[in-house]
C-alpha atoms as a printed R data frame, in Angstrom:
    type eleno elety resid chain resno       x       y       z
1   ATOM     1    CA   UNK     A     1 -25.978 -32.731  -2.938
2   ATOM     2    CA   UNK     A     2 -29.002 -32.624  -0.052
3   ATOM     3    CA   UNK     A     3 -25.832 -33.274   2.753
4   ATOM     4    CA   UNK     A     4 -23.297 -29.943   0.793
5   ATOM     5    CA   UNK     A     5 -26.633 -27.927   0.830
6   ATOM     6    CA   UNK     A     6 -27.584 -28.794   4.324
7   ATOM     7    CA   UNK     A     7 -24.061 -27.672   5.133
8   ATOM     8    CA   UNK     A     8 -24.240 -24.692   3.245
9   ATOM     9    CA   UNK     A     9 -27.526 -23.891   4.913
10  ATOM    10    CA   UNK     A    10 -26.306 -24.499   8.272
11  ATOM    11    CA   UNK     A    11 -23.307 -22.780   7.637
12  ATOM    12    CA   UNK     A    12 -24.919 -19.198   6.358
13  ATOM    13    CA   UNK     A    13 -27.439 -19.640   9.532
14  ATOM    14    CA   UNK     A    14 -24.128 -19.857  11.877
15  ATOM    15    CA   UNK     A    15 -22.232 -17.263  10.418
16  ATOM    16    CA   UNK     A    16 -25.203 -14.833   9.945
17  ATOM    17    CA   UNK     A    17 -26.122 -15.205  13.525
18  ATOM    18    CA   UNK     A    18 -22.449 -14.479  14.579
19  ATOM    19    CA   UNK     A    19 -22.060 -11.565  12.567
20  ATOM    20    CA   UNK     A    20 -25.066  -9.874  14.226
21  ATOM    21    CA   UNK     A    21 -24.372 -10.911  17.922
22  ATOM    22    CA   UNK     A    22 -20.805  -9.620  16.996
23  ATOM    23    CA   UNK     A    23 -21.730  -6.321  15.243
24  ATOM    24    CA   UNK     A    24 -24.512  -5.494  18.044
25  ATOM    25    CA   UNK     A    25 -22.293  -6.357  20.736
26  ATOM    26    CA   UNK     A    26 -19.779  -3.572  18.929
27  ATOM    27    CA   UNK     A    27 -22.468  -0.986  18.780
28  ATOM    28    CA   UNK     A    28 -23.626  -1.577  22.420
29  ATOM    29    CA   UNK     A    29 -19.834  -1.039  24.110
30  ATOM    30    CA   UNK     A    30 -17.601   1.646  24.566
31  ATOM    31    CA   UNK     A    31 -14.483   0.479  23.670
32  ATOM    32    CA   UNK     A    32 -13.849   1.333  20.316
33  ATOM    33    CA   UNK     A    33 -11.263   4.350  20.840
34  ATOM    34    CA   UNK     A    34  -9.367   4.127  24.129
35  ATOM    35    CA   UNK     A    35  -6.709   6.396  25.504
36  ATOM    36    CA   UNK     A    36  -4.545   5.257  27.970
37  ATOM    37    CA   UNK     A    37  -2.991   8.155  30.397
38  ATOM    38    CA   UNK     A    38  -1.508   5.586  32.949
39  ATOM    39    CA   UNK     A    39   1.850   6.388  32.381
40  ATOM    40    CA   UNK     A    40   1.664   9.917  32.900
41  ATOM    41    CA   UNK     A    41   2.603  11.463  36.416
42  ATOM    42    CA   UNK     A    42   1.222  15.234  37.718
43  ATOM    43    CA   UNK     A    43   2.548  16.783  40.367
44  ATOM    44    CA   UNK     A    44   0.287  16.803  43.521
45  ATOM    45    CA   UNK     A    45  -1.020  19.290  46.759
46  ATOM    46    CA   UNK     A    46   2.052  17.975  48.584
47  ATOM    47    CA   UNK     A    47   5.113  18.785  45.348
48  ATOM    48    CA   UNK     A    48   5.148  14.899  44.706
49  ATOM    49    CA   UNK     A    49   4.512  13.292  41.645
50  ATOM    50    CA   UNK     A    50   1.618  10.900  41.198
51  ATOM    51    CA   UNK     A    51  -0.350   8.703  38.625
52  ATOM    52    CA   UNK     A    52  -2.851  11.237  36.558
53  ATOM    53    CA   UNK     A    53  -5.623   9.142  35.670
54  ATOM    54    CA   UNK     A    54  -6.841  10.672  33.182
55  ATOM    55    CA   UNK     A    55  -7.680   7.661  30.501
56  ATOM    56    CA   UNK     A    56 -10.635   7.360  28.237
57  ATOM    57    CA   UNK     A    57 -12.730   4.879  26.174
58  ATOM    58    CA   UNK     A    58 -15.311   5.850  23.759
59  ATOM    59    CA   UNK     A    59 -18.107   4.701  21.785
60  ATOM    60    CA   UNK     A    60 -20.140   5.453  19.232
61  ATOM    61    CA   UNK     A    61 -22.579   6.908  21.445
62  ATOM    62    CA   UNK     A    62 -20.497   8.473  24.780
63  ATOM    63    CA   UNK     A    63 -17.328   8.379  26.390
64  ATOM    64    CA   UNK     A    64 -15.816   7.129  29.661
65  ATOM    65    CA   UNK     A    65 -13.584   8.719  31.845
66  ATOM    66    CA   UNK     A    66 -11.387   6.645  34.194
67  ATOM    67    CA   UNK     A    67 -12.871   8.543  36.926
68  ATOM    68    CA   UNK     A    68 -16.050  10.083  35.395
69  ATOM    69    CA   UNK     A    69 -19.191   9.217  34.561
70  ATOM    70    CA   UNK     A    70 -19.732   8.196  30.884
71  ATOM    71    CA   UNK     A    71 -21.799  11.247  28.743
72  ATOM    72    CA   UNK     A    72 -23.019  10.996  25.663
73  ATOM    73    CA   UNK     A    73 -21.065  12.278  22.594
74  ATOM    74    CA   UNK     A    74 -22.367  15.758  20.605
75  ATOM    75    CA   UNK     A    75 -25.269  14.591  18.419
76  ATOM    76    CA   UNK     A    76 -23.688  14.978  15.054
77  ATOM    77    CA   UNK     A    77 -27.508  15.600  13.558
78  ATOM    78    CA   UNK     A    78 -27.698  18.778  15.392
79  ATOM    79    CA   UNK     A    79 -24.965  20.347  14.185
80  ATOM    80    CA   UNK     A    80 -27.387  22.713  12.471
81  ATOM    81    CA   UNK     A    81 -28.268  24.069  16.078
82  ATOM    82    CA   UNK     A    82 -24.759  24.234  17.301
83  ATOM    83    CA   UNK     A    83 -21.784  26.805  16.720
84  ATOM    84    CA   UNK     A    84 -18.872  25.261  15.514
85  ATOM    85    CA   UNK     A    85 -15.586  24.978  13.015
86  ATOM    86    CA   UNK     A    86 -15.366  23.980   9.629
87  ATOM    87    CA   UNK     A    87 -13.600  20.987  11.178
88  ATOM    88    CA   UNK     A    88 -15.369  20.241  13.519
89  ATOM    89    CA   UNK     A    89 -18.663  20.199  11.820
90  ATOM    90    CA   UNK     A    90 -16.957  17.848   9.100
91  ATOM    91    CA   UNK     A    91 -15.833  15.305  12.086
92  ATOM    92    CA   UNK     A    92 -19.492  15.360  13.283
93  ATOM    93    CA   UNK     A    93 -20.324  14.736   9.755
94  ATOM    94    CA   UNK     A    94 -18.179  11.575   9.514
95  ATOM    95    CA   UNK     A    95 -19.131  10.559  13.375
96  ATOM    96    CA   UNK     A    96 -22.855  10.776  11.984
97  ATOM    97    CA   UNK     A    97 -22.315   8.847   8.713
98  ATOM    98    CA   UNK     A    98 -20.734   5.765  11.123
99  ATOM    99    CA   UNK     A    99 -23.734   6.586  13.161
100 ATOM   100    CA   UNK     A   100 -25.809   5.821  10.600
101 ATOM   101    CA   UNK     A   101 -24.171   2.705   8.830
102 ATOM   102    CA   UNK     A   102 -23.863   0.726  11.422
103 ATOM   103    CA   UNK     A   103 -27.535   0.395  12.545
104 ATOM   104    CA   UNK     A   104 -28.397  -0.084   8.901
105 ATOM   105    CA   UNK     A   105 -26.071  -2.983   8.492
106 ATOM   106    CA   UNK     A   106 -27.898  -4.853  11.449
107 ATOM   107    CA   UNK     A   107 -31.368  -4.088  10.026
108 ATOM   108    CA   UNK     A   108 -30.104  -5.853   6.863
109 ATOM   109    CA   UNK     A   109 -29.229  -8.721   8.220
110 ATOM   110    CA   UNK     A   110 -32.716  -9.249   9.775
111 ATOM   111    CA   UNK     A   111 -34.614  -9.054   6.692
112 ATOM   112    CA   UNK     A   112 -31.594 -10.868   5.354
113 ATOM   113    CA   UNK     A   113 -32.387 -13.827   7.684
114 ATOM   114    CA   UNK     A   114 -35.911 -13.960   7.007
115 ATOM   115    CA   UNK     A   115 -35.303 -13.709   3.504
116 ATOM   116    CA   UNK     A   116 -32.804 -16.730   4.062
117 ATOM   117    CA   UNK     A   117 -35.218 -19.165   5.760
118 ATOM   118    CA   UNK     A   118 -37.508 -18.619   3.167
119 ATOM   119    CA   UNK     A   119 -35.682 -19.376   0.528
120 ATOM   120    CA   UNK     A   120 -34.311 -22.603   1.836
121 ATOM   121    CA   UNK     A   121 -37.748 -23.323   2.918
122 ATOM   122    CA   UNK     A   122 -38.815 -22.953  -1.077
123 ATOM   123    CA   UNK     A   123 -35.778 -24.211  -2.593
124 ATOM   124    CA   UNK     A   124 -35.698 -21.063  -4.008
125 ATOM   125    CA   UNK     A   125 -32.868 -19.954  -5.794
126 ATOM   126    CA   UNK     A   126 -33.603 -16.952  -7.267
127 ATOM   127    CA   UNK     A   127 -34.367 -15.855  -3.866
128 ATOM   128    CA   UNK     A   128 -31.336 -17.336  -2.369
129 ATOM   129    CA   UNK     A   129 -29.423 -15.233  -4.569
130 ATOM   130    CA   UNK     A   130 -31.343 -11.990  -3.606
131 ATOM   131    CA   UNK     A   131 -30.746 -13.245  -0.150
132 ATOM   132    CA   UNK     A   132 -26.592 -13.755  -1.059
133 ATOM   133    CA   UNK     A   133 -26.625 -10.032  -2.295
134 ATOM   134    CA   UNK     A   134 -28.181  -8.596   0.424
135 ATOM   135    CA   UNK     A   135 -25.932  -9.962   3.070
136 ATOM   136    CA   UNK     A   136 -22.990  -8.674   0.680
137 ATOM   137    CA   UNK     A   137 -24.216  -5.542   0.585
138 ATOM   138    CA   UNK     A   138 -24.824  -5.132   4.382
139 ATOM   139    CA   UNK     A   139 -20.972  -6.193   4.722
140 ATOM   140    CA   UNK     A   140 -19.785  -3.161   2.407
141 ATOM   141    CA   UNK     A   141 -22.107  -0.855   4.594
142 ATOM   142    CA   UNK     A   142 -20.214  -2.792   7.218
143 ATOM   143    CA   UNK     A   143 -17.232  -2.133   6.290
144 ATOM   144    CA   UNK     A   144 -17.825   1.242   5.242
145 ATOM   145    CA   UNK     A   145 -18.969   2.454   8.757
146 ATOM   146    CA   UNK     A   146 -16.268   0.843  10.596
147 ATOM   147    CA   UNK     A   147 -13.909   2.410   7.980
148 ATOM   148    CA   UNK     A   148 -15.647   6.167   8.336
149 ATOM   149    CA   UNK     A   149 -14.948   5.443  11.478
150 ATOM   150    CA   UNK     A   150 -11.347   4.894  11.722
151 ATOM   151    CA   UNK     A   151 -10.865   7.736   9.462
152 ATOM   152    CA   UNK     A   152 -13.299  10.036  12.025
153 ATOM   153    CA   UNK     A   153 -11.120   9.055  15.129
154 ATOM   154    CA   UNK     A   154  -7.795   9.455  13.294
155 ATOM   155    CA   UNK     A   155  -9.203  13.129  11.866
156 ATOM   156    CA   UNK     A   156 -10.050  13.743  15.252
157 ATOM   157    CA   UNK     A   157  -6.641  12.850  16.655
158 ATOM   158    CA   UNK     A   158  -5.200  15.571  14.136
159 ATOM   159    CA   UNK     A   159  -7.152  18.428  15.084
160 ATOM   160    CA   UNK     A   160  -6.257  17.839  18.763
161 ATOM   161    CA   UNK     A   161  -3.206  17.765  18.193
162 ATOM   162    CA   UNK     A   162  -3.629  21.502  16.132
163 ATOM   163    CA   UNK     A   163  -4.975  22.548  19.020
164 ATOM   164    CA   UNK     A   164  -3.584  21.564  22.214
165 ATOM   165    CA   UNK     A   165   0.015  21.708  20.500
166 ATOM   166    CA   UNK     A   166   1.885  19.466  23.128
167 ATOM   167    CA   UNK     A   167   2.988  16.358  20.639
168 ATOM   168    CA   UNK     A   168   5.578  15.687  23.456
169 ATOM   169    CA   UNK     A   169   3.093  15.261  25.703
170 ATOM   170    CA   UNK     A   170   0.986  13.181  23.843
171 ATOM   171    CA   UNK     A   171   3.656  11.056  23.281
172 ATOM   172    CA   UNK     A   172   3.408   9.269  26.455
173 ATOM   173    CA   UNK     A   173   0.070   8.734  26.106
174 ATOM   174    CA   UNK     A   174  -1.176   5.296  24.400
175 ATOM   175    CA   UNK     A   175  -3.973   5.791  21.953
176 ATOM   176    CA   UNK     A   176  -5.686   2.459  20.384
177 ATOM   177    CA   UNK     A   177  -8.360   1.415  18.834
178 ATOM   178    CA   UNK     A   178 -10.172  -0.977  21.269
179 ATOM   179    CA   UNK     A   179 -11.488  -4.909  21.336
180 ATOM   180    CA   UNK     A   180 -15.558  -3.127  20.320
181 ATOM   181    CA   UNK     A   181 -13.697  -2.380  17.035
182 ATOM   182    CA   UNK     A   182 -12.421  -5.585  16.567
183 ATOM   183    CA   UNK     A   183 -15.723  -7.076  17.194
184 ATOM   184    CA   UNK     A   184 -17.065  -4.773  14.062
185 ATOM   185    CA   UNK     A   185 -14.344  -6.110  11.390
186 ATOM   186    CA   UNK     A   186 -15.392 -10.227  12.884
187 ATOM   187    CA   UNK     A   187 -18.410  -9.162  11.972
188 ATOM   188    CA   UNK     A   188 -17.710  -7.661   8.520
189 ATOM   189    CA   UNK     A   189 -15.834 -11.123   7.788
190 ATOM   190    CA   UNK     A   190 -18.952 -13.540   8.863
191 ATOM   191    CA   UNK     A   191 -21.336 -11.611   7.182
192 ATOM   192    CA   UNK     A   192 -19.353 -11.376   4.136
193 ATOM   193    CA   UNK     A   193 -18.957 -15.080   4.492
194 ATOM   194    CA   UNK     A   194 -22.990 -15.778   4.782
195 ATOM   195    CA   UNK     A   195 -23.386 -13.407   1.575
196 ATOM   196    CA   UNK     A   196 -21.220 -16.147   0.026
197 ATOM   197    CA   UNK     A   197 -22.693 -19.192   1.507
198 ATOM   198    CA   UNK     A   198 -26.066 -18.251   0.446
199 ATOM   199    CA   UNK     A   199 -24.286 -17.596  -3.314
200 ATOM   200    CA   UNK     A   200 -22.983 -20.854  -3.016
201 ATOM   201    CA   UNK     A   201 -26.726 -22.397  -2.328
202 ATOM   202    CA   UNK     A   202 -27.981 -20.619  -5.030
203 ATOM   203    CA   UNK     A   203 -25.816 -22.170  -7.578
204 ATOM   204    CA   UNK     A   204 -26.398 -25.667  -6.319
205 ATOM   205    CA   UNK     A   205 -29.550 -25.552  -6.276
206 ATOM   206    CA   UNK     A   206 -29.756 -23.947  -9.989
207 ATOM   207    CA   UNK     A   207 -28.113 -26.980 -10.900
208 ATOM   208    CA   UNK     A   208 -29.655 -29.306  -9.657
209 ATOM   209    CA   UNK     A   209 -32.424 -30.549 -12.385
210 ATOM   210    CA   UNK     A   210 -35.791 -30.758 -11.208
211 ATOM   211    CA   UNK     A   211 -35.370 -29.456  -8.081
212 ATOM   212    CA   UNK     A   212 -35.389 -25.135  -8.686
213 ATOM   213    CA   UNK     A   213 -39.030 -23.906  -7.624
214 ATOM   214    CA   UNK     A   214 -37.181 -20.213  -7.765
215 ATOM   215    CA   UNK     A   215 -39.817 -17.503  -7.792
């Protein structure tokens, strides 16, 4: 039993650690909504058609033009301050809930990890458990921001299409979600996997007699 809850130990500390390199790496890119323009052409000074580069990748926090500078996106907490739509005050709404999620999930899984050595420090169980629920729980919020967040750029997709009205056009234009989104649902998986690896310890260590110092 010492060698499955070694394993299980070793195995929570692994897949914690991934989930927040993963889900920190995801919140420090921009390349979680990209638009690619490449294959549309504009016509030029001289009549003759050329490449309009006119791409994008976003972020949480800005977004990139192919031949711009990144800027920051509108601060959906100051929506108060600013003039807007109905609909657009409901994406900033959903932009700040993601906002908002995400950061909490990684702050969860640091007091989840201290909470973790300690309790394989103490043989604790009770505390493993705690630990197990905590990491479970910083998965949903996880997966909830990640999911607000899909729904915010796919709401956003529909009201630009309302207004700009040129479907045809938009046709030729490739819109993804990008490889910093990806990163955010590996996360979601390893973290959901620690919640259950420290579950896991909890139960063998309940049962095994004699050795439970839970607190």
């Amino acid at each position: 039993m010492r060698v499955r809850l070694g394993a299980l130990a070793g195995g929570a500390a692994l897949a914690g650690a991934l989930s927040f390199v993963l889900l920190a790496a995801a919140l420090g890119t921009d390349f979680w909504y990209i638009i690619d323009t490449g294959r549309l052409e504009r016509a030029g000074p001289t009549n003759s058609s050329r490449p309009e580069p006119l791409g994008s990748h976003s972020g949480l926090w800005r977004t990139c033009g192919a031949q711009t500078p990144c800027l920051p996106l509108m601060n959906p907490f100051w929506q108060d301050n600013v003039t807007v739509s109905d609909s657009s005050r409901q994406l900033l709404t959903m932009h700040g809930v993601s906002v908002v999620l995400l950061p909490l999930s990684l702050i969860l899984m640091v007091f989840g990890a201290m909470a973790g050595l300690l309790s394989f420090l103490l043989r604790a169980s009770r505390l493993l458990l705690i630990t197990g629920t905590l990491f479970l729980f910083g998965a949903l919020v996880t997966l909830a921001g990640v999911g607000v967040y899909m729904a915010y750029s796919a709401a956003a997709l529909e009201e630009a299409l309302c207004l700009l009205d040129e479907a045809a056009l938009l046709e030729q234009v490739d819109i993804r979600f990008g490889w910093s989104l990806a990163l955010g649902w590996v996360s979601f998986a390893a973290e959901l996997l620690t919640g259950l690896a420290f579950l896991a310890a909890a139960r063998l260590l309940h049962l095994r007699p004699g050795q439970d110092q839970s607190l």
